[in-house]
C-alpha positions in Angstrom: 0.0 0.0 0.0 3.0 2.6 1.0 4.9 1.4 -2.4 1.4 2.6 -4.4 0.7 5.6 -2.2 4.5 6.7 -3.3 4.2 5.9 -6.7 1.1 8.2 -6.6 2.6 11.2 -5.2 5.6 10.8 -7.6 3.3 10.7 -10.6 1.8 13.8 -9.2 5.1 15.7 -8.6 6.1 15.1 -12.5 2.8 16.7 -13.3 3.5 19.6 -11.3 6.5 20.6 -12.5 7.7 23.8 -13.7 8.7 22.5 -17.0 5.1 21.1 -17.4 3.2 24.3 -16.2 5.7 25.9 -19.1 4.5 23.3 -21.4 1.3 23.9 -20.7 1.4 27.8 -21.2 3.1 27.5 -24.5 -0.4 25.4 -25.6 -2.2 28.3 -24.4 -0.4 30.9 -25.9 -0.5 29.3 -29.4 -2.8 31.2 -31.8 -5.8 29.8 -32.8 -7.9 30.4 -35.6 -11.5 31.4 -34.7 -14.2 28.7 -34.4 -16.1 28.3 -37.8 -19.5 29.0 -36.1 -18.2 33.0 -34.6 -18.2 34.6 -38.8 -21.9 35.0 -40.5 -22.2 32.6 -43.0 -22.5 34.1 -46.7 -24.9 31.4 -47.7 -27.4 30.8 -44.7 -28.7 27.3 -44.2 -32.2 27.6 -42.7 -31.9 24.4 -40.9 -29.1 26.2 -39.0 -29.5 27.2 -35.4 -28.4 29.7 -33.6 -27.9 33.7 -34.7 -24.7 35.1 -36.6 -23.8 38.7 -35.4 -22.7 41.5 -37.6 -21.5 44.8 -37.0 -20.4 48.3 -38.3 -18.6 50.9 -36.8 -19.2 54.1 -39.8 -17.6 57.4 -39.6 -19.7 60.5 -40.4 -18.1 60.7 -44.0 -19.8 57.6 -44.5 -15.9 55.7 -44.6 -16.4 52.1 -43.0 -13.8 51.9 -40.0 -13.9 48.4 -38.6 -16.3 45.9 -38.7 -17.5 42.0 -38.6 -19.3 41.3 -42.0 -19.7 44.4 -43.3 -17.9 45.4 -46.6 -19.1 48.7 -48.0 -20.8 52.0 -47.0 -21.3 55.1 -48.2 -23.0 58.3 -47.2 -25.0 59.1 -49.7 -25.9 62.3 -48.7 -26.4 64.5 -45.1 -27.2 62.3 -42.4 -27.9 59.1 -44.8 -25.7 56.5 -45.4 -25.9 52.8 -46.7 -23.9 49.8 -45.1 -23.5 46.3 -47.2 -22.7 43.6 -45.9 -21.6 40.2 -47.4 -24.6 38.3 -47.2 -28.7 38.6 -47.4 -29.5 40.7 -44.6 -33.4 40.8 -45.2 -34.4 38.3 -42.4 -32.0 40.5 -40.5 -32.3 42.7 -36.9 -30.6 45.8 -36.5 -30.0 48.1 -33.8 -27.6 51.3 -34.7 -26.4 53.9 -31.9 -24.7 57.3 -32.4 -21.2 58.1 -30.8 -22.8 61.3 -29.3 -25.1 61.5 -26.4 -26.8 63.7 -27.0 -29.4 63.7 -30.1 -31.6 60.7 -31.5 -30.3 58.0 -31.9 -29.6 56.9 -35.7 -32.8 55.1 -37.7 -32.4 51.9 -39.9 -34.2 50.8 -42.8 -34.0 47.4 -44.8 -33.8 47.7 -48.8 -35.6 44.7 -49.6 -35.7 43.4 -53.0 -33.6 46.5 -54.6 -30.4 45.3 -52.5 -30.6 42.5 -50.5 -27.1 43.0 -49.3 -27.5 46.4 -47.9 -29.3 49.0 -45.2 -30.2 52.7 -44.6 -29.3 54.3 -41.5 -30.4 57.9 -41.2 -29.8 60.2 -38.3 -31.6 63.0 -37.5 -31.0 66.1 -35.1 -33.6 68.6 -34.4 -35.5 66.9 -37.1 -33.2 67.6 -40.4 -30.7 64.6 -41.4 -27.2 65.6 -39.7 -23.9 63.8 -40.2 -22.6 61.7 -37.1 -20.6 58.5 -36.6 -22.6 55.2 -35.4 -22.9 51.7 -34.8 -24.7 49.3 -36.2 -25.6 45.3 -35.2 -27.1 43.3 -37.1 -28.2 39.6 -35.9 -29.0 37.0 -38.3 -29.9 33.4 -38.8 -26.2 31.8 -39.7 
């Protein structure tokens, strides 16, 4: 019983060693490439579950500055921009928020059938369409 009791506790020391914790934290430091399910698919199965998440972060000139899904937009004129993304966005939910606090927050409308790809956020202030930077979700069907 002593003989298997040892041969335990050595087993556990050559777990603990430094050299393993180091071995260990080189695993975990490794990049890794993200899971196939975390981008929006650009051909959405409808037997999929779960939701794909999309976003835009657009500057008041209209000039896309980072985002996850979207590839294009445009300010098309004071206060009105469109925002494509790679995919069907139709079936789509979208929430957009200004950088300012102060004013309305920014307005979204789907294109439908004239681009399926694409939205319209306006933003208003004091009721005429003003230029400002915002953010826009959008959650899909994957």
């Amino acid at each position: 019983m002593k003989t298997a009791a040892a041969a335990c506790l050595i087993a556990l020391a050559a777990i603990a060693t430094p050299a393993g914790v180091a071995g260990q934290d080189d695993a975990l430091k490794a990049p890794r490439p993200a899971p196939p399910a975390a981008r929006a698919s650009t051909t959405p199965n409808p037997s999929d579950l779960g939701a794909a998440m999309m976003s835009a972060e657009v500057d008041a000139d209209g000039t896309l500055l980072i985002g996850e899904g979207a590839v294009s937009s445009v300010r098309t004129g004071n206060g009105q921009y469109q925002v494509g993304f790679g995919r069907d966005v139709r079936n789509c939910a979208f929430s957009a928020t200004n950088q300012s606090v102060s004013g309305a927050p920014p307005f979204v409308q789907k294109y439908g059938v004239e681009w399926p790809e694409g939205i319209f956020v306006g933003h208003l202030e004091g009721g005429a369409y003003s230029n400002a930077r915002f953010y826009l979700i959008a959650v899909c069907g994957r």
